[in-house]
N, C-alpha and C positions, 0 to 999 in steps of 0.2 A: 504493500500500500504506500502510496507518495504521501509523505505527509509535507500540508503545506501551511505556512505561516505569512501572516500580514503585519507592515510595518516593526517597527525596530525593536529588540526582543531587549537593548540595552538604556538605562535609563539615567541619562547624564544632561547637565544643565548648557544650551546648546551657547556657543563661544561670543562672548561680546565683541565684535571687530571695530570697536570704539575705544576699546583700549589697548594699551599696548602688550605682547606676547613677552612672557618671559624667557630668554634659552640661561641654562645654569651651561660655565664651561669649568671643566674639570682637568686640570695641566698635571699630566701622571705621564713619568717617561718611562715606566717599568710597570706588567701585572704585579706587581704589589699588595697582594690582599689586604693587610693591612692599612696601607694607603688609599688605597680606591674604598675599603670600607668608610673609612672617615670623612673621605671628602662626599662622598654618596650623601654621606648622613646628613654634613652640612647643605650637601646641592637638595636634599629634600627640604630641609626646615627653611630655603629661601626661596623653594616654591610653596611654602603653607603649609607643610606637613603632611605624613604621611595621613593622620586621623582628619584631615581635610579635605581628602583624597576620596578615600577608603573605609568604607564602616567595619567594624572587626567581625563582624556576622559575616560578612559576603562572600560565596564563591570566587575565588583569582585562580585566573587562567596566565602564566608567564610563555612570553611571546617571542622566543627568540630567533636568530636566523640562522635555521641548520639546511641550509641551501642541499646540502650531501657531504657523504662521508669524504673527512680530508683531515691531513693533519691541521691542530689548531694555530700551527705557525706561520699554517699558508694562507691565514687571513680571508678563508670562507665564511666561517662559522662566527658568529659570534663567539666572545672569549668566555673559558668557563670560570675564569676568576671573578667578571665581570657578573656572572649570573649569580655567581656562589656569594659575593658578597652585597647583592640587591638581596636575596633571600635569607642572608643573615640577619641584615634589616627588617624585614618582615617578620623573620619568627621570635628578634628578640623585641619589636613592637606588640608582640602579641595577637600576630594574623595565623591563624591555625588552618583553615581553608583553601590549599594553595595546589593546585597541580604546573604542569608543563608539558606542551605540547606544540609542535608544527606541522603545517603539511608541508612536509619538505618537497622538495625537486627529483628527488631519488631515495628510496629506501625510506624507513619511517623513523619517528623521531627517536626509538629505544637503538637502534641501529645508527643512528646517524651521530649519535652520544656516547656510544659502547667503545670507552678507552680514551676518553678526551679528557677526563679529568672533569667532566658536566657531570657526568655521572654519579661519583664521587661528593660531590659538591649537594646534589640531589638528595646522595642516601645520609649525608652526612647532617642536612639539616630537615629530612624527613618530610622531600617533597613527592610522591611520583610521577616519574614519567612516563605521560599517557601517551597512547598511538590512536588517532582518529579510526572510528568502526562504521559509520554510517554517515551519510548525506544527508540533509532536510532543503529543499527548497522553500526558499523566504520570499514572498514579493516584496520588493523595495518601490511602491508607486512615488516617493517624492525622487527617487533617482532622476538626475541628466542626461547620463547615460546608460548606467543599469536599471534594468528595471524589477530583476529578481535575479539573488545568488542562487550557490548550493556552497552552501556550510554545513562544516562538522554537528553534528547533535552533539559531543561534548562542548563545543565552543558556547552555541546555543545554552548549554545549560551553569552554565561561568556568569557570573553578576557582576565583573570587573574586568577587566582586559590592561596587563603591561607590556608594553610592545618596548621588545630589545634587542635592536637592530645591532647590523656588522658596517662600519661606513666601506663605502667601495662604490665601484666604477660600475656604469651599467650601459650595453651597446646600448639598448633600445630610448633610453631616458635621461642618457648622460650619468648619473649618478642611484646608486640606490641609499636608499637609508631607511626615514621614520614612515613615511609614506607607501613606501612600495613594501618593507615590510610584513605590510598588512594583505599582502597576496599571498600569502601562508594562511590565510582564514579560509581559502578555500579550497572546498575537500576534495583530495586524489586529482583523478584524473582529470576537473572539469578545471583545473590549473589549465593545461594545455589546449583545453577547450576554446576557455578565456581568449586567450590571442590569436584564433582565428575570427572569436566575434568582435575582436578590438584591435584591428591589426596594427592600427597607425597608433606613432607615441601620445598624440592627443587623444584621441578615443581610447586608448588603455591609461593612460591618465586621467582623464575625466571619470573611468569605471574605480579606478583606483579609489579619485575622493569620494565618489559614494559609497565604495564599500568601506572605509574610513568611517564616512558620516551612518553609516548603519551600525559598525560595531561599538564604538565609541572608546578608543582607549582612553583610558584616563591617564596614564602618563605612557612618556616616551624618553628610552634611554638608548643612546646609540655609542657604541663602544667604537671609539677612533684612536686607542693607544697605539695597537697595527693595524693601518688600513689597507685597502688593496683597491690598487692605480690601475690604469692600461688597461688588458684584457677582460675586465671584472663581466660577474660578478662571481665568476667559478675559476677562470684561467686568469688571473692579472699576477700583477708583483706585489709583496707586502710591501710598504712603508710605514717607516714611523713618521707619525702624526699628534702623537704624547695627547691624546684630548680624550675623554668621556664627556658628550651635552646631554641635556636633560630638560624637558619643558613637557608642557600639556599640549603646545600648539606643534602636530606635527611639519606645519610649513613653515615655520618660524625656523623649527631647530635643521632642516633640509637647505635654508637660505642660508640660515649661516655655516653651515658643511660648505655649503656653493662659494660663498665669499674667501671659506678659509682656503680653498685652491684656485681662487681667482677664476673660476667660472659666473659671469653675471646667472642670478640667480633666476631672473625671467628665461631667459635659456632653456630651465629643466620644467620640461611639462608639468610634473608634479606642483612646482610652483606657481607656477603662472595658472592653470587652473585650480588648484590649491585655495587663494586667494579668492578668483572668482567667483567661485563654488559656497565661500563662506566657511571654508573647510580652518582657514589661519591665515598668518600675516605674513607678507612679502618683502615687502618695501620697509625700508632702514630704519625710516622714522615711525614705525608701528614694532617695534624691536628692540628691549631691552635685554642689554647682556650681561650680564653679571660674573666675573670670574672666580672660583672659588680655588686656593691653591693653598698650599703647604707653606706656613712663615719660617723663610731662610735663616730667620735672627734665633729661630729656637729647634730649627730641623737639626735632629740627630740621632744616631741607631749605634743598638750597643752589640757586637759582635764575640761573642768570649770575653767580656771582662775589659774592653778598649772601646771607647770613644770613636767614630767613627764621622770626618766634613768630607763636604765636598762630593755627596751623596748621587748629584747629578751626573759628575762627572765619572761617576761606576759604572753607570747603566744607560750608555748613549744608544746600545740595544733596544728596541721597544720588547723582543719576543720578552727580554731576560724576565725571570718569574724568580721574587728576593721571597727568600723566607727567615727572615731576622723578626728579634724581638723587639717592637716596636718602644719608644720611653719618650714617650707626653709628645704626639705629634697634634702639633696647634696648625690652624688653619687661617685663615683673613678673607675678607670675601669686597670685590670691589667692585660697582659697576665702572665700566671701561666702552669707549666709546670704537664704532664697529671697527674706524679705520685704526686705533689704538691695536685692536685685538688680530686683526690682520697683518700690522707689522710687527707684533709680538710671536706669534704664532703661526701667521698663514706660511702657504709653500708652494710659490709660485709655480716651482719644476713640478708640480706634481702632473702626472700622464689622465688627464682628462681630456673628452672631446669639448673643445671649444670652438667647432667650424658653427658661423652664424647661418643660420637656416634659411634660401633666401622664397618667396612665398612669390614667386611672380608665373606668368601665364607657362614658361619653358620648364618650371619646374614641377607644375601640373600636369602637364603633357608628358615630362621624363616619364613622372609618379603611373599616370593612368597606364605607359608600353613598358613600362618595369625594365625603365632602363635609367643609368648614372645614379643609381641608387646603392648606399651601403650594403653589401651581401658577405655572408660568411661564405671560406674557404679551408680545406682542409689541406695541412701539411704532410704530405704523405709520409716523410721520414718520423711520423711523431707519433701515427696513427699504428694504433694497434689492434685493427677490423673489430671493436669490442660490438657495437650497431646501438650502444647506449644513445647516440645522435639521431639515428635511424626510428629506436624506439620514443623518441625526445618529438619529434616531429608532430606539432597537430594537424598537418594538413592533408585532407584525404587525399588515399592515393600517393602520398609522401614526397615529399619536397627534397629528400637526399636518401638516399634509398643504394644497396648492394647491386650498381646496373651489372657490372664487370666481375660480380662471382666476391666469396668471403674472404678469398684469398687478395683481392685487391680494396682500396681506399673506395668507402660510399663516395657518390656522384651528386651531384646536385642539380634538381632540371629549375633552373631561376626562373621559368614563368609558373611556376607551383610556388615559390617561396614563397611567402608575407615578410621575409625580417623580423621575425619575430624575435630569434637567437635563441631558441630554447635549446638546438644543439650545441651552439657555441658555451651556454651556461652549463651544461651538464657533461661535455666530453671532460672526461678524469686523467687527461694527458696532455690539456694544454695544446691540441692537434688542430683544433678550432678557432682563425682569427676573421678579422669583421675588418671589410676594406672598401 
């Protein structure tokens, strides 16, 4: 039997876009448990509190990004230091209610966790991790573009939603983060579904902010200590990026990801319709930043019995993961102005697409004969005929497919493609580039 539901099954106060959006930014140049725990604390109590947030009765659903099984240093997944210590938070606030779960891109979320140290982190503060079992079809009639999902019946039965994102590069959108995210709400296979009914970056961003404004997270945490550049959001490069942001307003904290690598933030669909949608705020002056960071006048860690400065200077690594005893880490919290925060922190070199988009009658024309358009390509010397790309593909009929036997590299017939990249996101060899 289909079962089927009307209007928003989440009940949150919808965003005053008269005032300005908070982003909390978190300066952490190492997973540092104990450092990311405290600044968390502090980045929560400078957006009002977790008990402001969150009633301690309520079902929570934590939202992370386990795109597919990878090591955690290749900057796919969300970090598990990053979840371990939002959930330390939680249990010693006194939230008892708590699972975790994605519809990941490959594999399921017990699988896609199994040895990352998530795991661990889960059993150690007595969360479980759920694997989605069932679909429900929702109509969404105030949708722009959607006008009904198919989400998980756990998600559906969750009274709170934490969305904690991995920052990284995204072909289709430019950038993924707080926003897109939130395509992990929906269940198995109609992921792939998704992007043949939304093939262009505006129509899968516009379906984005309504499934945003249907689920309603109530906060958004996006782990940027290792980001990942270039190829994202499966095959890029780590870099360090030393930030955790944190806000309620997911366009808010997406715009300034965008700023910190000098991508104008209108650029990224998400934002720009983000905005429009009523989804959060875009523009600079609807954007307050606050930075909350470690005070160097009192930072110090005690290692065996010795005194230990100059703390930064140890860990210019982002993977490195310190497990020292922490001794009276104080914090200071400033607000700081955008262009302040971007020459403190941003990173110009970073590998994003910044080609301006241009909208005139020759490139309608390209768009309509499916030609001078972005398309993925495979590396044959990288490719290791797995047909994970093959099976990745929504579009009937398949868009790259075994023409040439198993023994050789899938083919691609470019008037079937959409660009969608779901091969390019999911090949586990890095064999997939976008040109």
């Amino acid at each position: 039997m289909q079962i089927q539901i009307t209007g928003c099954m989440f009940e949150n106060m919808g965003r005053n876009m008269n005032t300005k959006s908070k982003v909390i930014v978190l300066p952490c140049k190492a997973y540092d448990e104990e450092r990311i725990y405290t600044l968390m604390k502090e980045g929560m109590a400078q957006l009002g509190g977790l008990d402001n947030l969150i009633d301690k009765g309520e079902k929570i659903l934590l939202k992370p990004n386990l795109l597919k099984k990878a090591e955690v240093e290749k900057a796919v997944i969300t970090h598990p230091v990053v979840v371990g210590a939002f959930a330390r938070i939680l249990r010693e606030e006194g939230y008892k209610n708590i699972v975790l779960a994605d519809s990941c891109g490959h594999g399921t979320t017990k699988q896609v966790i199994q040895g990352t140290g998530m795991d661990t982190y889960l059993e150690k503060y007595q969360i479980p991790a759920i694997d989605y079992t069932k679909g429900v079809r929702v109509e969404n009639p105030d949708g722009v573009q959607a006008k009904e999902f198919i989400l998980p019946k756990e998600l559906l039965e969750a009274e709170c939603v934490i969305s904690l994102s991995k920052m990284k590069t995204h072909a289709l959108e430019r950038i993924t983060g707080a926003v897109k995210n939130s395509y992990g709400f929906v269940y198995g296979k109609n992921k792939a579904i998704g992007h043949t009914k939304y093939p262009s970056a505006d129509s899968f961003a516009r379906m984005l902010i309504d499934l945003n404004q249907y689920v309603k997270p109530r906060l958004y945490i996006m782990d940027g200590i290792t980001a990942m550049e270039g190829n994202g959001p499966g095959s890029g490069d780590p870099v360090a990026m030393n930030l955790i942001l944190m806000s309620t307003d997911p366009v808010a904290l997406d715009s300034v990801f965008a700023r910190l690598v000098y991508l104008k933030p209108e650029m990224v669909p998400t934002n720009y319709h983000g905005e429009k949608m009523g989804l959060g705020n875009c523009r600079e002056e609807n954007i307050e930043v606050v930075v909350v960071e470690e005070n160097p006048s009192t930072s110090a860690v005690r290692d065996e019995g010795s005194e230990i400065t100059g703390r930064e200077k140890q860990h210019q690594n982002a993977n490195v993961s310190v497990d020292k005893k922490q001794i009276g880490i104080d914090v200071v919290c400033n607000v700081i102005s955008m262009e302040a925060l971007i020459e403190k922190y941003g990173n110009p070199n970073f590998n994003v697409d910044r080609t301006k988009v241009r909208n005139n009658v020759w490139t309608k024309l390209a768009k309509a004969l499916n030609i001078f358009q972005k398309k993925p390509y495979i590396e044959p010397d990288k490719c290791i005929r797995c047909g994970i790309c093959v099976n990745s593909c929504p579009v009937p009929g398949k868009a790259v497919d075994f023409q040439n036997g198993k023994n050789n590299p899938p083919v691609y017939d470019y008037k079937k493609c959409i660009r969608c990249f779901c091969c390019q996101e999911m090949c586990p060899k890095k064999a997939i580039k976008v040109k």
